[in-house]
C-alpha positions in Angstrom: 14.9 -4.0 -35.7 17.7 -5.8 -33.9 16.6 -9.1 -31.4 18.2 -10.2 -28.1 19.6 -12.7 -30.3 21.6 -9.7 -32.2 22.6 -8.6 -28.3 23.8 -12.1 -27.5 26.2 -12.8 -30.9 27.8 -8.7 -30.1 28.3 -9.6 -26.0 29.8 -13.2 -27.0 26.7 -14.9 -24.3 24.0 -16.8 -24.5 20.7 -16.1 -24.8 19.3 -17.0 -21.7 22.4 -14.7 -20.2 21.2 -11.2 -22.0 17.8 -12.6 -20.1 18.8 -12.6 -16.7 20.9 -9.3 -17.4 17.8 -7.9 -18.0 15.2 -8.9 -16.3 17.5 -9.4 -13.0 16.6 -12.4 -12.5 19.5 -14.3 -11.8 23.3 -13.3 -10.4 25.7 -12.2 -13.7 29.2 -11.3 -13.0 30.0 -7.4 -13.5 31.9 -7.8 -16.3 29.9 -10.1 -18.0 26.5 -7.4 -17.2 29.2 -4.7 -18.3 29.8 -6.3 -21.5 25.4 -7.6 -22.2 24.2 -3.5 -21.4 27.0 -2.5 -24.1 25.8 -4.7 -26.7 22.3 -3.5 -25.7 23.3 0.2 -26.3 25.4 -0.8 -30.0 22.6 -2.9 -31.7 19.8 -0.4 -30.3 17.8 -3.2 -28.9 14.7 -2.4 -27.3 12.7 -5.1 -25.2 9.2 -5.6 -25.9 8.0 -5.3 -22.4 4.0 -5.7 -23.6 5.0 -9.5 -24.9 7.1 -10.2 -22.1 4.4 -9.1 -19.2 1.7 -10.9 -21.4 4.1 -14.1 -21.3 4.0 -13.3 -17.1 0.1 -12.7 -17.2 0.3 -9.3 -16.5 0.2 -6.6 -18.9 1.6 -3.9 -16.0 -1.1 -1.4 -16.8 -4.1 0.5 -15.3 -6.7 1.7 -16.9 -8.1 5.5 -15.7 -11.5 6.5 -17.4 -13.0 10.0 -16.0 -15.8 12.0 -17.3 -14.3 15.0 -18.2 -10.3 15.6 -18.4 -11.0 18.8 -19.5 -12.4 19.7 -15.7 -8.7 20.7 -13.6 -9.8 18.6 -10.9 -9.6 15.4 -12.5 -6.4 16.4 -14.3 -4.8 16.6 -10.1 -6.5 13.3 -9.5 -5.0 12.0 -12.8 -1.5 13.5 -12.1 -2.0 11.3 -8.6 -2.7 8.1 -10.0 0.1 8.3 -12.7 2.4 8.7 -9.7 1.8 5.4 -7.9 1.0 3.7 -10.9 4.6 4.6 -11.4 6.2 4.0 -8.3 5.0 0.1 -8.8 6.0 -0.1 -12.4 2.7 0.4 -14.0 1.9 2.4 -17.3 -1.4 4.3 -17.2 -4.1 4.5 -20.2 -6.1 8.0 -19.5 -9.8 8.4 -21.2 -12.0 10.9 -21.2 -16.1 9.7 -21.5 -16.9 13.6 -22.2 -20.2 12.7 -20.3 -21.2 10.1 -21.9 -22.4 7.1 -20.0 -22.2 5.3 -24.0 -18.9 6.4 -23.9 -17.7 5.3 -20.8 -19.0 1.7 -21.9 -17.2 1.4 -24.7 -14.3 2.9 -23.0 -14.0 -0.1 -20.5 -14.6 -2.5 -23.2 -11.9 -1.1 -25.4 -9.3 -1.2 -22.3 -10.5 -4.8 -21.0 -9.9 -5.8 -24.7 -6.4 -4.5 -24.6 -5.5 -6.5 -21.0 -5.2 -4.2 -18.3 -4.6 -5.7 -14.9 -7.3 -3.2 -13.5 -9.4 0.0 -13.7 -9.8 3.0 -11.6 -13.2 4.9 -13.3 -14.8 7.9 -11.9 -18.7 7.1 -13.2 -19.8 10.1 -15.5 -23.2 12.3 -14.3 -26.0 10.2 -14.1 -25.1 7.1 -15.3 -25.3 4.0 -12.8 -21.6 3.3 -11.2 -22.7 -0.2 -10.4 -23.1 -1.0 -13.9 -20.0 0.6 -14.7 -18.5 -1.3 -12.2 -20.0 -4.4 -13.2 -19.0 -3.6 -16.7 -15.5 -3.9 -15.3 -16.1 -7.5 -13.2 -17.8 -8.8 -16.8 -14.1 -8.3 -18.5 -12.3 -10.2 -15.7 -10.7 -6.5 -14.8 -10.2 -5.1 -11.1 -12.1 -1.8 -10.7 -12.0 0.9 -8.2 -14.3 3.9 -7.9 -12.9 7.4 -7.3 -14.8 10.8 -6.4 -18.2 8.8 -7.2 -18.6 5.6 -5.7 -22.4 4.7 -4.5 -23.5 4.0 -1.1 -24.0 0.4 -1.7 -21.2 -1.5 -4.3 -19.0 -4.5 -4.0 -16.3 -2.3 -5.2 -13.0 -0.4 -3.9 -13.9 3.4 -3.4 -12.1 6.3 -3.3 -14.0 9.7 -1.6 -13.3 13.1 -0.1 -15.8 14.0 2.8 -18.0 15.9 0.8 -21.0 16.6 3.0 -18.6 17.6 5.9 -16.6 20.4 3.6 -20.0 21.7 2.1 -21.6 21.9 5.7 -18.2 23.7 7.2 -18.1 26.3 4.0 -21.7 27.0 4.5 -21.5 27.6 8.4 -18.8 30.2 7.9 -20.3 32.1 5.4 -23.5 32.5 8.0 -21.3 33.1 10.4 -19.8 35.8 8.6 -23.5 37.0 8.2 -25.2 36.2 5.7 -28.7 35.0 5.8 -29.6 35.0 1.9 -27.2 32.1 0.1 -28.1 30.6 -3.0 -26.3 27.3 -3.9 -25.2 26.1 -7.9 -25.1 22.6 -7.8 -24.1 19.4 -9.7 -26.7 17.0 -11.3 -29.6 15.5 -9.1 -28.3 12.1 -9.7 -25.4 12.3 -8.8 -23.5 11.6 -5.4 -21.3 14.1 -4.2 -23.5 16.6 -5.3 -26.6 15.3 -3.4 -23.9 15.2 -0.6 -22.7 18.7 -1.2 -26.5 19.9 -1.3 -27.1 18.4 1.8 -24.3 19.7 3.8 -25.5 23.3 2.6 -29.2 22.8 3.4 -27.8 21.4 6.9 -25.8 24.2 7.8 -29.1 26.2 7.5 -31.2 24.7 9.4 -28.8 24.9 12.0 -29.2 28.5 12.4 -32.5 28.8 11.5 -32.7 29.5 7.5 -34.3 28.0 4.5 -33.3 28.2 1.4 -36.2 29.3 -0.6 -37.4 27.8 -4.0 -34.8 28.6 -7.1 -32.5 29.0 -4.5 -30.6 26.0 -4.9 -29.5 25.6 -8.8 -28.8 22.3 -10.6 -26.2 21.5 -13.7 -23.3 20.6 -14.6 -20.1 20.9 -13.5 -18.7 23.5 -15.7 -18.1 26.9 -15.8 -21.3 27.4 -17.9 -23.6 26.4 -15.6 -21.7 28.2 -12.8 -22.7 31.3 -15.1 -26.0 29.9 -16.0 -26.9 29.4 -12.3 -25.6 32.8 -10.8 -28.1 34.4 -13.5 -30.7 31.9 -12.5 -30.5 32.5 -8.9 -30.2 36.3 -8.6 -32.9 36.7 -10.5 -35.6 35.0 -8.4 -33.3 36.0 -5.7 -31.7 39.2 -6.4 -31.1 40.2 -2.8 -28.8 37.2 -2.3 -25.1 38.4 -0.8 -23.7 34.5 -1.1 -23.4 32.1 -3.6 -21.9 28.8 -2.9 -20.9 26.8 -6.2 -20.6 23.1 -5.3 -16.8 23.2 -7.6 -14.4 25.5 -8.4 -15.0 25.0 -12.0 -18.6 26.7 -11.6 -18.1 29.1 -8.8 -15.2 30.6 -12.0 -18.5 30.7 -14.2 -20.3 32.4 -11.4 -17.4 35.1 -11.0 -17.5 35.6 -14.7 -20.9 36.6 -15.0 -20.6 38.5 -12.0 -18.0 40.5 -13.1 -19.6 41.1 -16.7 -22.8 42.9 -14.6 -19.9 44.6 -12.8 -21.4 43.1 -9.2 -18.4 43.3 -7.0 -17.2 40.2 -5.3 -17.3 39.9 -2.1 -18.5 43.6 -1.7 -21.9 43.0 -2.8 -21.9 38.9 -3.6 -19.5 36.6 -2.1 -18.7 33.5 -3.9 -17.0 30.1 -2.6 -15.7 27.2 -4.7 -15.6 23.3 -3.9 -12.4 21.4 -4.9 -9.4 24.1 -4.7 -8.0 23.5 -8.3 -5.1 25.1 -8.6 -6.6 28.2 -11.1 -8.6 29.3 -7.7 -5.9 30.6 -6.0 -4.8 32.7 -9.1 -7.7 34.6 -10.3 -9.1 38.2 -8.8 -10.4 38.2 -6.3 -8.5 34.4 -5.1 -11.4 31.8 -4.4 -12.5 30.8 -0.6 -13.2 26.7 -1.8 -13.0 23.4 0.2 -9.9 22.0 -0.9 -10.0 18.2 -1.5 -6.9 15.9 -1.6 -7.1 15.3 -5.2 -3.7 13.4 -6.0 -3.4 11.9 -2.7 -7.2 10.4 -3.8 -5.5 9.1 -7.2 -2.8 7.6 -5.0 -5.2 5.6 -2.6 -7.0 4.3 -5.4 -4.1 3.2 -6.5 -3.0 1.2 -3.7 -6.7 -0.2 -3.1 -6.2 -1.5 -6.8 -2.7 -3.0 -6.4 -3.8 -5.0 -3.5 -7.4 -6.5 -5.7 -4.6 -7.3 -8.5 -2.3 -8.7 -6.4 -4.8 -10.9 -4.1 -3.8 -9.5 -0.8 -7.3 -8.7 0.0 -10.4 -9.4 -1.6 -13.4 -7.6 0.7 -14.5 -4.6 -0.5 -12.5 -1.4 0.9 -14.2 2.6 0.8 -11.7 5.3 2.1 -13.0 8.9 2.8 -10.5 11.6 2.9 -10.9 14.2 4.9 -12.4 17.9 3.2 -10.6 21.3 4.5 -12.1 25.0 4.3 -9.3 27.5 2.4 -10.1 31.2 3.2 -9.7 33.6 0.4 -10.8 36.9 -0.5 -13.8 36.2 -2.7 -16.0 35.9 0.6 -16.7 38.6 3.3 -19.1 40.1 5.0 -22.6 41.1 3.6 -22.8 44.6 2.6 -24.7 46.8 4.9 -28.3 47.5 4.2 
């Protein structure tokens, strides 16, 4: 493997020369820079940037732990961070906890151990974001939370408005008349589900409905339990004409098992989504959801991070962006008794 001494001896410079060509951190004549990125090219050499940042302090990268990057919505988040990270010369390390508050642990250990400047970590279902976070301050390491940030935390966070987009989605499928909704949920535990939930049972009381016991259905976010919970719900409920999946990712489980007891959609059941992934818009019939800004949330967590590692602020930052209702043809009227 050839050395920046190798580059040095072919260019006829010094050392400290090939340096400042580059790292540009000095003035080099043209030709001299000419003659150092030729050299470069003939012996093959290839800097070790992870030795050089370490000699700076800094390793220049981020750490992204998610629960599931299997779920399209974080893959859009993902795709967001990447592309600041980017933009500020920062390399990325992406892991998936599959669930698993263990996992997630030991996730954060492993990257602390490996020097990242920071950490942007999306808590897993159930498990308590202010340890996680904690976890994060114990190593020395910057965190910010994305999608799942608690209501109380010394940390950065990163949210969509979900109570807003669940309580706007729910008013327009009363106002397109239906009276009997059911609702498949996320965990109990967890925060934008609650928030989701909330928004729904809002929008009801505001015209006057309840939703009845077994209406409202709790699990996962997967398309499993988006099947498991239109079964659940339609049969304690089966004169329900709405079901309002708190993600896309369900409400395509939900459309599955609906089509597999050939109930049409929205003839007989409408369905809605939460996140507006990008499958939603392509499947039959194409998903009414409440699309949230999933790179642009990567992005600000990003930029919240940069400014912890960099010391330009130190209180504690939460940003909300805002939810928006997308009108598609899996939702309509309710059909005539």
């Amino acid at each position: 493997m050839s050395s920046i001494h190798d580059v040095a001896q072919a260019a006829g410079v010094s050392i400290s020369t090939v340096s400042r060509v580059l790292t540009n951190s000095a003035p080099v004549a043209s030709e001299t820079r000419s003659r150092v990125l030729e050299a470069v090219s003939r012996v093959g050499y290839r800097p070790n940037r992870i030795a050089r940042a370490l000699r700076r302090g800094t390793s220049q990268m981020l750490g992204l732990v998610l629960p599931d990057i299997t779920n399209p919505f974080f893959t859009e988040v993902a795709a967001g961070v990447q592309t600041a990270a980017e933009r500020h010369g920062y390399a990325v390390f992406l892991a998936g906890a599959d669930g698993s508050p263990k996992r997630q642990a030991k996730l954060i250990r492993a990257l602390a151990d490996r020097q990242v400047d920071g950490m942007i970590l999306c808590p897993v279902d159930n498990a308590d974001p202010l340890f996680d976070a904690a976890s994060c301050d114990d190593h020395g390491v910057r965190c910010v939370l994305i999608d799942r940030g608690p209501r109380r935390s010394g940390n950065d966070v990163v949210t969509c408005d979900n109570y807003g987009g669940s309580l706007r989605l729910t008013r327009h499928l009363i106002e397109l008349g239906h009276t009997r909704l059911g609702c498949i949920a996320g965990p109990k535990g967890l925060g934008v589900s609650q928030d989701r939930v909330r928004g729904f049972r809002d929008a009801m009381r505001e015209f006057g409905l309840a939703a009845p016991e077994g209406s409202v259905y709790h699990g996962s976010f997967s398309a499993a339990a988006g099947e498991e919970g239109a079964a659940s719900i339609l049969r304690v409920h089966p004169d329900t004409t709405a079901l309002f999946c708190l993600s896309d990712w369900t409400a395509l489980g939900a459309l599955a098992y609906l089509s597999k007891h050939s109930i049409p959609v929205p003839g007989q059941v409408s369905v809605a989504g939460f996140d507006n992934i990008h499958m939603s818009s392509l499947v039959h019939p194409a998903l009414t959801t409440v699309d949230q800004p999933k790179r642009e949330m990567g992005q600000a967590a990003v930029r919240l991070l940069l400014e912890r590692i960099s010391g330009r602020r130190e209180a504690p930052k939460a940003i909300t962006l805002p939810s928006t209702v997308i009108l598609r043809d899996s939702t309509g009227p309710p059909p005539v008794s």
